[in-house]
C-alpha positions in Angstrom: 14.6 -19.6 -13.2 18.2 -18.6 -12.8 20.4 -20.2 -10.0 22.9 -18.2 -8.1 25.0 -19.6 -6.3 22.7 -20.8 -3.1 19.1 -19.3 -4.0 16.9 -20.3 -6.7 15.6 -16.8 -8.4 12.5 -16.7 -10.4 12.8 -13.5 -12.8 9.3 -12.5 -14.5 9.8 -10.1 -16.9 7.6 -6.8 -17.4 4.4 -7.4 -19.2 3.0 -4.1 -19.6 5.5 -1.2 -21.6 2.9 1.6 -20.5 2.6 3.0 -16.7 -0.5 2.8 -15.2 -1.4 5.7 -13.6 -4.7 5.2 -10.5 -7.3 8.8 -10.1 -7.2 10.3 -6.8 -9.7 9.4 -4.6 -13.1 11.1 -4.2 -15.7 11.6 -1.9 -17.9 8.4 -2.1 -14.7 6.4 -3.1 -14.6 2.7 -1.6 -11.3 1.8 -0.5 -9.4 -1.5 0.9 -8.0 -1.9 3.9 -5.9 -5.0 3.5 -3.2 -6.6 5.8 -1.0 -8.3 3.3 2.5 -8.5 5.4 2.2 -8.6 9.4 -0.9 -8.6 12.3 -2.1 -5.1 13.0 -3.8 -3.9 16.2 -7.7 -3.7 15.6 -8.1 -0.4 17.2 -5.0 1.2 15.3 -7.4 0.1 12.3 -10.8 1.3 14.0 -9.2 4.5 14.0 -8.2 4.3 10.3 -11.8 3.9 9.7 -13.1 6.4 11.4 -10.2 9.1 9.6 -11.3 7.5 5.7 -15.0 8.2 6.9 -14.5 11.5 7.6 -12.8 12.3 4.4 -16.1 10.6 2.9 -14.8 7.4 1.6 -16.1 4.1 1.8 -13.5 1.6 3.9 -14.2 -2.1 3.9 -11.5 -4.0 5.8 -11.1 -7.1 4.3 -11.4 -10.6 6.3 -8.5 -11.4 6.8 -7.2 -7.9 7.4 -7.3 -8.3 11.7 -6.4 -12.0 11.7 -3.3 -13.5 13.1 -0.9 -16.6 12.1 2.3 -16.6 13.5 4.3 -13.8 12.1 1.5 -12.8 9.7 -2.4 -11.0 9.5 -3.4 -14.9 8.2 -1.9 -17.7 6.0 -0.2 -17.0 3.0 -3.5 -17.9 1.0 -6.4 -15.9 3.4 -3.6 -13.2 2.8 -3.8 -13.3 -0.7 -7.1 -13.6 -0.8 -7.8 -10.9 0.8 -5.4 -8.8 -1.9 -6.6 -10.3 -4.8 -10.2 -9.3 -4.0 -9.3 -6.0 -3.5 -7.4 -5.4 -6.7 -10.5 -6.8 -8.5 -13.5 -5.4 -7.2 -14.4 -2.8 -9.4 -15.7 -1.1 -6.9 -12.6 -0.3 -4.7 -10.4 2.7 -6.1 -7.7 2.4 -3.7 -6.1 -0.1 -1.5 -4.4 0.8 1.6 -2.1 -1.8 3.6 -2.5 -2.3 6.8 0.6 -2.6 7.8 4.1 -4.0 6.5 6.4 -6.2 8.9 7.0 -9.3 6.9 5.4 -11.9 4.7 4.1 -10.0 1.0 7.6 -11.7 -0.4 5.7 -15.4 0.0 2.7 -13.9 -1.6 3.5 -11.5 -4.0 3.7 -13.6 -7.0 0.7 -15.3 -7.6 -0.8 -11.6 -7.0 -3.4 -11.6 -10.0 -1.4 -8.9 -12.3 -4.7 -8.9 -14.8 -6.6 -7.4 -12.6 -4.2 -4.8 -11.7 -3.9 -3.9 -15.5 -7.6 -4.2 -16.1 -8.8 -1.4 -13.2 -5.3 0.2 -12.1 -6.2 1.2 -8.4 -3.8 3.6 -6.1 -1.6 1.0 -3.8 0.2 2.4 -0.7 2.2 1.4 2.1 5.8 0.8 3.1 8.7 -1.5 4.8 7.7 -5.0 3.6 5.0 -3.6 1.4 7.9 -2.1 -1.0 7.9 -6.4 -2.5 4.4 -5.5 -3.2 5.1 -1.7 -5.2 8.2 -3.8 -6.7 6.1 -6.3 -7.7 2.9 -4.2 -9.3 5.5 -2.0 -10.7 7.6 -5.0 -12.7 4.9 -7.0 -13.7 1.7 -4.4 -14.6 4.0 -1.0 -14.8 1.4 0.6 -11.9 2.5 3.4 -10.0 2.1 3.4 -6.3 2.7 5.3 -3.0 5.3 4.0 -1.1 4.2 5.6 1.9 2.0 5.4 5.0 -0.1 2.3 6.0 -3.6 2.7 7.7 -2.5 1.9 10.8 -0.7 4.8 11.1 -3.9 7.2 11.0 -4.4 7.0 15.0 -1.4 9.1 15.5 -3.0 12.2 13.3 -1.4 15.4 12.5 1.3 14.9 9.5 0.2 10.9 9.0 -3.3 12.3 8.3 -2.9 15.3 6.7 -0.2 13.8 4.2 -2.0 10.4 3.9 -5.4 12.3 2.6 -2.8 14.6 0.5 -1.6 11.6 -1.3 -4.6 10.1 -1.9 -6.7 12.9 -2.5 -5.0 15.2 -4.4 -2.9 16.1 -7.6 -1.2 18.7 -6.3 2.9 18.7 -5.4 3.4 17.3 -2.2 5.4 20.1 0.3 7.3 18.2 3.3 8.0 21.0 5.9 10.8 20.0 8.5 9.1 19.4 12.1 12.3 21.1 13.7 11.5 19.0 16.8 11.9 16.0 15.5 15.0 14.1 15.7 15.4 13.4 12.3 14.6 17.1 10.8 18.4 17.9 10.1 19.5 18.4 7.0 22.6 16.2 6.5 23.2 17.2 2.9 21.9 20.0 1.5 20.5 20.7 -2.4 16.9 21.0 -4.3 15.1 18.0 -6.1 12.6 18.5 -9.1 10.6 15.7 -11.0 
């Protein structure tokens, strides 16, 4: 541990030089829903289910996936539970967050970082989920989506088509600005590659 000067840090170093790369999904595919961070509304998740069907995966929401606890989908420990037996069961090729909001940071290190090295699964979700990428990242060098949560299916269009996209495909992703949208304007233009 290293102390700064009010908060005690614990810094694990990597463990694994080589990145871990998941397969896209198939047809057949069992994936996780999980709900490591915040609560999530049990029809937003209902509707998830009904989206991952129809691409012809397997989803198994987990038990504590549409519990609440105060600020959180359960404790600390159903929440990790919950995680853990997702990254483990060999079963499950992806595992798909819930939600973020808050609570993966009191979680994220007793995540079981052997199992995540042993059967690398894709990982995605965003906002307080990012602890988690950081996390699977630094410790077992697997590379995730930051990007949409399950809960987010219900709204279809773009959060469906670019979720299955993600998950589903190798192909280059190709973001097309929604020129109704409030936030389509470019503010700086240029190209990116990589």
């Amino acid at each position: 541990m290293h102390r700064s000067t009010n908060v005690w840090i614990t810094v694990m170093p990597a463990t694994s030089p080589q990145t871990l790369h998941p397969q896209v999904l198939r047809a057949g595919d069992a994936v996780a829903l999980v709900s490591p961070a915040g609560p999530v509304d049990p029809g937003k998740i209902d509707a998830a289910v009904a989206v991952l069907k129809g691409w012809g995966l397997r989803p198994r929401v987990y038990p504590h996936a549409l519990g609440k606890y105060s600020f959180y989908s359960g404790t600390d420990e159903e929440r990790l539970a919950d995680l853990n037996a997702a990254l483990a069961d060999p079963e499950i090729r992806a595992v798909i967050c819930n939600r973020g909001g808050y609570g993966v940071q009191r979680i994220v290190q007793q995540v079981d970082m052997d199992a995540v090295r042993r059967d690398p699964k894709l990982v995605t979700g965003f906002s307080d989920i990012t602890a988690l990428h950081g996390a699977l990242w630094n410790h077992a060098r697997l590379a995730t989506i930051h990007g949409p949560v399950a809960s987010q299916l219900e709204r279809g269009g773009l959060f469906v088509s670019g979720m299955h996209h993600v998950l589903m495909s190798t192909e280059p992703v190709l973001l097309k600005a929604d020129h109704a949208s409030p936030t389509a304007k470019v503010r700086t233009g240029g190209s990116a590659q990589g």
